[in-house]
N, C-alpha and C positions, 0 to 999 in steps of 0.2 A: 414391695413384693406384690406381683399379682396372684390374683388369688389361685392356688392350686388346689387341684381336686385328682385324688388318687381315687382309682376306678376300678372295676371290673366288667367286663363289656357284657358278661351275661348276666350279668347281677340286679335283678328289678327295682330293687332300691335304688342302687346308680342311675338307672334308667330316669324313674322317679327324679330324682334329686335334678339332675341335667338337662331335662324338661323346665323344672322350675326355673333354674338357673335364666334354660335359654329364655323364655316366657317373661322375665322380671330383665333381659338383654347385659346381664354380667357377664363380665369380661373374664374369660377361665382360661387355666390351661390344663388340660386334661394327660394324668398320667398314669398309665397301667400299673396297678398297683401290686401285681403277683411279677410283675419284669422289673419292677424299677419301683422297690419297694421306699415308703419315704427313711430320709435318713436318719442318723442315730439324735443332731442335729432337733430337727422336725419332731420327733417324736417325744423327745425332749420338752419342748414348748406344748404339744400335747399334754403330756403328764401333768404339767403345771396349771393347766386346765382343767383335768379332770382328779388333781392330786387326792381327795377323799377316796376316790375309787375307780385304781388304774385296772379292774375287770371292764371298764366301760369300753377301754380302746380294744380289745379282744375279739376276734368276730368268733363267740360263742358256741355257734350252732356251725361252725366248717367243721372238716372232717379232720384236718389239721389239729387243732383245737382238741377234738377227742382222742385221737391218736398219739399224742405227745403227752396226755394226761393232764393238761395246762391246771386244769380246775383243781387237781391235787397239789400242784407245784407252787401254784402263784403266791400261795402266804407264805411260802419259805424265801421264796424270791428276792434279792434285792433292787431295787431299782436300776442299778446298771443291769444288772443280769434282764431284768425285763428291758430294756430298753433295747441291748443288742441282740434277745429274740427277735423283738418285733422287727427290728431295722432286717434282719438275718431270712424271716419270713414276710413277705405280702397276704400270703393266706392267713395269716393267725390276727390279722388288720381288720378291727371294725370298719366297714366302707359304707358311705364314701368317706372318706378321711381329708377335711376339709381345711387348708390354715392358708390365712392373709395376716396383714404385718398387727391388725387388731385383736382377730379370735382365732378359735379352731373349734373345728364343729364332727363329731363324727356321728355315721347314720343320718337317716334322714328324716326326722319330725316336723312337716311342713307349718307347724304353729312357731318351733323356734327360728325356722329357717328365714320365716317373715318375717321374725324381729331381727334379723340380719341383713337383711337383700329389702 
């Protein structure tokens, strides 16, 4: 799989991140992640990544996120139920939302990003 990176074009972190990206000459495919959110699939292999604490994949601070109540919902939550949220919304998606056939990376921390790229 080549590496995909779900985006938001106005997103500064994105921006960040795909500088890095190009700056280190990774090979991406970049996809809009409020049009063509990842799939249920993708998100899946996410969770397995971050299974101690599926609040990681949530982009917290969206307006999404507040208006749906996520923060009161998410302990009652089952994992399918979280999973086809997130497949169901791109906004409720910590970005950038980053998976190759080895990791998955979401947000961008340019200390761990170096230890990947």
């Amino acid at each position: 799989m080549k590496l995909k990176v779900y985006e938001y074009k106005n997103c500064g972190t994105c921006k960040k991140a795909l500088k890095f990206l190009d700056q280190k000459k990774v090979i991406y495919e970049k996809i809009p992640i409020r049009e063509q959110p990842p799939s249920e699939k993708e998100i899946l292999t996410m969770i397995d990544t971050f299974e101690k604490d599926l609040k990681k994949l949530f982009n917290t601070s969206g307006s999404d996120y507040r208006e749906l109540q996520i923060k009161d919902k998410l302990e009652s939550m089952t994992k399918k139920e979280i999973i086809s949220l997130l497949a169901s919304n791109g906004n409720l998606i910590k970005r950038p939302f980053v998976l190759s056939d080895k990791f998955g990376l979401v947000g961008f921390k340019e200390e761990e990003w170096k230890n990947r790229f």
